[in-house]
Phi, psi and omega in degrees: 000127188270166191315179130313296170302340193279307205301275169317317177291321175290330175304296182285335148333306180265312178317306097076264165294291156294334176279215264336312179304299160327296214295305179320326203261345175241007139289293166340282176269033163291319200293304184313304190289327184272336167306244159018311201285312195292280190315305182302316169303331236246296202266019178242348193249343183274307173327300195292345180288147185275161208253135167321101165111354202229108172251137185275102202295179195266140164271158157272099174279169159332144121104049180008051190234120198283113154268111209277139184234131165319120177294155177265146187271153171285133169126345209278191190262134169277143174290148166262155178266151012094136181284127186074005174280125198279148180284008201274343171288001185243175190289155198319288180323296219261335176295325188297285198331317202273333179275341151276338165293315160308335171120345184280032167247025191080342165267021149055024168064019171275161200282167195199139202271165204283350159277339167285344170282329178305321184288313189285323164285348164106011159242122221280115177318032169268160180333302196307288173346277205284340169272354195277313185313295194311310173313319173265336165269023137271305223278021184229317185288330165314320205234006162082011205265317188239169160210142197257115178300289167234163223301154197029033163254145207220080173272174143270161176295132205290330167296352171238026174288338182293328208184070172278000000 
């Protein structure tokens, strides 16, 4: 019959063992984790460089005084918006959104709920599609760029539907 003590040492042995195993397996996906954390940051400092030979032009704020603004990318952040601030700082997706709601696509600037707009920016009007439309027009309404008449109807504001 074997000891008590023999018994607890072989138990703490193999515990033991495993937090060593452990221990091996969360430096590994520390390693993994501190890579991804480096590559992102890495492609968030490349994204923010103005792009070689692409020159950016100046926007017009309050008080016509030319601000140079970084172009803008996919991913980048919306601006809140501003009195003479161009729909042109913001990223491709939200530029679509905006030319459709001004009206320069034939829709004659009426508000429009987020599956017509995913069909008017050119996307098939399924669920994934349509929530991703909805997610960026609440960040522009949310950032003051639209206004959501009742909950997902989405225009521009009427005072800047001329020359937004």
């Amino acid at each position: 019959m074997p000891s008590v003590m023999g018994l607890l040492e072989e138990r703490e042995r193999a515990a033991r063992q495993r937090v060593e195993a452990l221990q091996a397996e969360l430096r590994e996906a520390e390693a993994v984790w501190e890579r991804f954390v480096i590559a992102r940051e890495t492609v968030g400092e490349v994204l923010a460089e103005p792009r070689g030979g692409e020159s950016v032009p100046p926007v017009v704020v309050a008080g016509e005084r030319p601000v140079q603004v970084t172009a803008a990318v996919p991913g980048s952040v919306v601006p809140h918006w501003q009195e003479g601030l161009a729909p042109t700082v913001l990223a491709p997706n939200y530029q679509r959104i905006m030319d459709v709601l001004a009206g320069e696509n034939g829709t004659h600037g009426e508000a429009m709920d987020c599956r017509q707009l995913a069909a008017a920016v050119g996307l098939e009007p399924v669920p994934a599609k349509v929530e991703g439309v909805r997610s960026k027009a609440k960040r522009l309404a949310a950032r003051g760029w639209l206004a959501e008449e009742r909950p997902g109807l989405f225009s521009v504001p009427v005072a800047r539907a001329g020359g937004s």
